[in-house]
Backbone bond lengths (Angstrom), bond angles and torsions (degrees), N, CA, C in turn:
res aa  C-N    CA-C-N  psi(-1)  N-CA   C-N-CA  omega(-1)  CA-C   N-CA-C  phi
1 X - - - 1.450 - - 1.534 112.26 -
2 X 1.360 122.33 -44.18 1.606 115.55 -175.82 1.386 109.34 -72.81
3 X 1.722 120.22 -35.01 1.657 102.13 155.39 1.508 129.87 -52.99
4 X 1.321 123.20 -35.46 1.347 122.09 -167.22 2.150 89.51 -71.64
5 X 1.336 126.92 -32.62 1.180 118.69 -168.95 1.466 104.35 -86.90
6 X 1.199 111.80 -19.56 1.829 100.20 170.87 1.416 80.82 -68.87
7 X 1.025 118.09 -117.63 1.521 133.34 177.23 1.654 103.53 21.10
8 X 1.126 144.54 -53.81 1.412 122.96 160.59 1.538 127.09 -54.84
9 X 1.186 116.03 -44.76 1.507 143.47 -176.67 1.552 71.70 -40.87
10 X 1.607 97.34 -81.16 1.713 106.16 -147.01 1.375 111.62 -42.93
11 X 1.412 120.56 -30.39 1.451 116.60 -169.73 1.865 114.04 -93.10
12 X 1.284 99.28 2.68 1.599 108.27 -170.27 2.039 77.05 -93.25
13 X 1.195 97.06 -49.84 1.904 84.45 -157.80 1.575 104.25 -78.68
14 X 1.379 138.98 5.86 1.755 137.07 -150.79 1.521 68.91 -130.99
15 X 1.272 154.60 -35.74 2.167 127.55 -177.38 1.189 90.08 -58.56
16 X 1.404 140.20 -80.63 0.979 129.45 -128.54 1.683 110.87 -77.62
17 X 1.321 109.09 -11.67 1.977 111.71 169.79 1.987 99.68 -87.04
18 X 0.990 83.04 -19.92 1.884 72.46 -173.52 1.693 82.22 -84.88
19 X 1.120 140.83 -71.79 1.381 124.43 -156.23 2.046 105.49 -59.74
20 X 0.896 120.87 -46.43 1.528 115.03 165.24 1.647 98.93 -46.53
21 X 1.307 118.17 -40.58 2.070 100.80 -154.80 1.468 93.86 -70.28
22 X 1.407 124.77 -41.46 1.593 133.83 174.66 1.161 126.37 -38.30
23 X 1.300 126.34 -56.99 1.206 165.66 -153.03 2.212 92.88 -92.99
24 X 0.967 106.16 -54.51 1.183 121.21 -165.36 1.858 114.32 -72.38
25 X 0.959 80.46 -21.53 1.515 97.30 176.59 1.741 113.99 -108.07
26 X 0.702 121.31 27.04 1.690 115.57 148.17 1.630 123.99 -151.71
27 X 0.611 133.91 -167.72 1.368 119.10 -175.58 1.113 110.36 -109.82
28 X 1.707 99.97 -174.54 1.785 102.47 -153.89 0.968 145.62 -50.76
29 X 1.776 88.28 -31.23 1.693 125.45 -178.29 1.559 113.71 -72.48
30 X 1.195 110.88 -8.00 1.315 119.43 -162.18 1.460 119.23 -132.31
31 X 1.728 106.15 20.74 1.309 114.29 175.88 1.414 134.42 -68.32
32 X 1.655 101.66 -30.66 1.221 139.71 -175.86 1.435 109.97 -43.47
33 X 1.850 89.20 -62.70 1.742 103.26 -167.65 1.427 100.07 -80.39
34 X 1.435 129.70 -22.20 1.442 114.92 -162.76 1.504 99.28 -90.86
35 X 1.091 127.15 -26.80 1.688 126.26 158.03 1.560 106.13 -46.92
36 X 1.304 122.62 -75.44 1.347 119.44 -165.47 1.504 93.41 -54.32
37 X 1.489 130.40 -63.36 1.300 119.98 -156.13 2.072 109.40 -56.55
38 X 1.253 127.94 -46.08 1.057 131.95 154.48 1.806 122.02 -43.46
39 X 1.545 113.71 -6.74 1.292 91.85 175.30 1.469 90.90 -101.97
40 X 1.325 119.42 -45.14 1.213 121.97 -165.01 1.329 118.53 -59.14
41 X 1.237 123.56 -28.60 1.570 138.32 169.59 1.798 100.77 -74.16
42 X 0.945 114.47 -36.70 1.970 97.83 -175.11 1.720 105.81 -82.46
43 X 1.613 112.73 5.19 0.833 117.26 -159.69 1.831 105.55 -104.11
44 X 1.269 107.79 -49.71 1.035 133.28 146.95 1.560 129.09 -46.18
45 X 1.246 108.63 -51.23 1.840 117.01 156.40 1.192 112.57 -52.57
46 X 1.776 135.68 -41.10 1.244 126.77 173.92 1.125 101.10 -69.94
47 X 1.218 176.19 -106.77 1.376 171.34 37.34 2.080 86.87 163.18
48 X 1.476 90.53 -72.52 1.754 85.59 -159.95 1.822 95.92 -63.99
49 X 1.048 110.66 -17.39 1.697 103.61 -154.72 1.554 93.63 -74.43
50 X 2.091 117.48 -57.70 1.511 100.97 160.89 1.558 132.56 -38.15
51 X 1.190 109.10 -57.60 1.383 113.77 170.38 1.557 95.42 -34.40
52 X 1.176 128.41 -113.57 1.214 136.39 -148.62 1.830 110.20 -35.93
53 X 1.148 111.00 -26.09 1.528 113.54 -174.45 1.476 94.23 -80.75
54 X 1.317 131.40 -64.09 1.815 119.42 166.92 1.422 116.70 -30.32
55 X 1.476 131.38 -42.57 0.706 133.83 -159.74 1.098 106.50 -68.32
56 X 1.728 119.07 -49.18 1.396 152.94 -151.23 1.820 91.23 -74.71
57 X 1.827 119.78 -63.82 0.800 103.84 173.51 1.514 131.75 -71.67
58 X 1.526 139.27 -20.39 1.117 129.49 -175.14 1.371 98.24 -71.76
59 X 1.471 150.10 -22.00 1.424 150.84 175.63 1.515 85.48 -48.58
60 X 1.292 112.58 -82.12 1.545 106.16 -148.03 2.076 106.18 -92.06
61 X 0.744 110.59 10.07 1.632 99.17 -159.76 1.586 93.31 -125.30
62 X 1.505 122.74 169.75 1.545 116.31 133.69 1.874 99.89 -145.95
63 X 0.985 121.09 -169.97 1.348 136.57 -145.41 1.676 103.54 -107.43
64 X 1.355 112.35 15.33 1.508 118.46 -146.52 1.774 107.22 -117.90
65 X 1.504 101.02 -12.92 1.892 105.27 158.62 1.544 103.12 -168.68
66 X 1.106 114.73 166.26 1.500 118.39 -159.92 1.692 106.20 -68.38
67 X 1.478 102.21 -37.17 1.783 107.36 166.87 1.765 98.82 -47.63
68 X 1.201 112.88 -81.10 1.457 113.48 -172.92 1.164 119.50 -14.56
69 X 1.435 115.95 -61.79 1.402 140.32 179.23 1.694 103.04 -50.64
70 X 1.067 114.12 -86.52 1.652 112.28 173.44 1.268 116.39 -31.55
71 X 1.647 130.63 -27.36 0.964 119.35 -162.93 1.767 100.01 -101.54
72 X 1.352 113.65 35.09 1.317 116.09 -164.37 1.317 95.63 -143.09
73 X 1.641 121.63 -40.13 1.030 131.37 160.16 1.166 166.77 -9.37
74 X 1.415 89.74 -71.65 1.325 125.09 -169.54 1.911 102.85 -104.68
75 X 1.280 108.08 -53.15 1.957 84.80 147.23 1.537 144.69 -29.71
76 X 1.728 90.96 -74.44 1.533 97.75 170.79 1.493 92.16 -66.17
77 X 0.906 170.59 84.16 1.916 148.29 87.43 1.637 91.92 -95.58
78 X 1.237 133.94 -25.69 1.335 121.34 -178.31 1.581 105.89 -74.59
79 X 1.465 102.61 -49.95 1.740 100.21 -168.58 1.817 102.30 -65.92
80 X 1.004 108.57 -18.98 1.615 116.84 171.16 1.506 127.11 -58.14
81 X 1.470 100.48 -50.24 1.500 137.38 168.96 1.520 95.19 -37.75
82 X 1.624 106.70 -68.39 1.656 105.97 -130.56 1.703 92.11 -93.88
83 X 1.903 109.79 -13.25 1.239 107.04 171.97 1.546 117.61 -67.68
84 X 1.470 112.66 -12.77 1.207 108.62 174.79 1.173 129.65 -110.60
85 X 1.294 105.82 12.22 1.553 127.36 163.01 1.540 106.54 -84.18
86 X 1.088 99.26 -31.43 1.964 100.65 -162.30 1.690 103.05 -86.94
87 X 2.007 110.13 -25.31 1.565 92.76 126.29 1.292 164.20 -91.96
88 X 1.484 112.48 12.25 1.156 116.21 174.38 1.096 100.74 -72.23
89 X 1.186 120.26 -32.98 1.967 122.02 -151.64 1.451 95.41 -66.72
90 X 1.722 111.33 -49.91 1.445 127.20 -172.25 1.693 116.12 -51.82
91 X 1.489 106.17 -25.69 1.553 118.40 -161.93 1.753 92.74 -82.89
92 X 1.411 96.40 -58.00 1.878 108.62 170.47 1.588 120.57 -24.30
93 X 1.423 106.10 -58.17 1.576 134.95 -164.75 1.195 105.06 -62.16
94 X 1.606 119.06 -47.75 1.789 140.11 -162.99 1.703 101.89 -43.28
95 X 1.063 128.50 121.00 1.421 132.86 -178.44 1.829 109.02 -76.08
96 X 1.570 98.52 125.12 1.701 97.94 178.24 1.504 94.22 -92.86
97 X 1.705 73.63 151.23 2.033 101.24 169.53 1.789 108.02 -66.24
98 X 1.360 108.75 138.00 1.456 115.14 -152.31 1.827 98.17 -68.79
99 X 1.036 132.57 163.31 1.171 136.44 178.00 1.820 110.15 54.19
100 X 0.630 105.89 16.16 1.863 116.74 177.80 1.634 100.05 -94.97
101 X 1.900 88.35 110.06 1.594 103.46 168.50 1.757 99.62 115.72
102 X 1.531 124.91 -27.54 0.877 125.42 -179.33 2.004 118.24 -82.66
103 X 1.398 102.86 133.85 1.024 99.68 -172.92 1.874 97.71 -89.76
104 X 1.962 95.01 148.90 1.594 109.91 174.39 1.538 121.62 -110.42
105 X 0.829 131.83 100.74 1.562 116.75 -160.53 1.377 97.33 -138.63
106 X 1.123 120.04 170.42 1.528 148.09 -160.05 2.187 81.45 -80.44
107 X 1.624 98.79 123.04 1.255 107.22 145.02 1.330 143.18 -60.48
């Protein structure tokens, strides 16, 4: 249980840097589409990421004693884990628009 509650934490505070890293990286004119394209893609990423975690657990687990269950478990939360490591890394990588974040003001 206290992993599954980090594990929310983490994903309540990592939307709002992935939608800034999106957003942040193209220019002004082009905020529009990189919003929609960033929703529609995290949207779509949840889709394959369940998929693959069902997948992950029906390989090893079934629903039929609490061993079973753990043993289905505790994979899919790993392949879950490292899927969301392999986006953090991706969020890291995302190239910022040059001078973005810097303040311009009168010398």
């Amino acid at each position: 249980m206290p992993g599954l509650l980090v594990a929310g934490v983490g994903v309540s505070m990592a939307l709002p840097c992935v939608q800034s890293s999106a957003i942040g990286a193209v220019p002004p004119e082009g905020i529009g589409k990189a919003s929609g394209t960033n929703a529609a893609i995290r949207q779509l990423g949840g889709v394959f990421g369940v998929a693959i975690v069902v997948a992950v657990f029906t390989g090893s687990g079934t629903f039929t004693s609490p061993a079973g269950f753990t043993s289905g478990f505790s994979p899919a939360l790993t392949v879950a884990a490292v899927l969301s490591l392999l986006g953090a890394l991706a969020g890291v990588l995302v190239p910022r628009r040059p001078g973005r974040g810097r303040v311009h003001g009168p010398h």
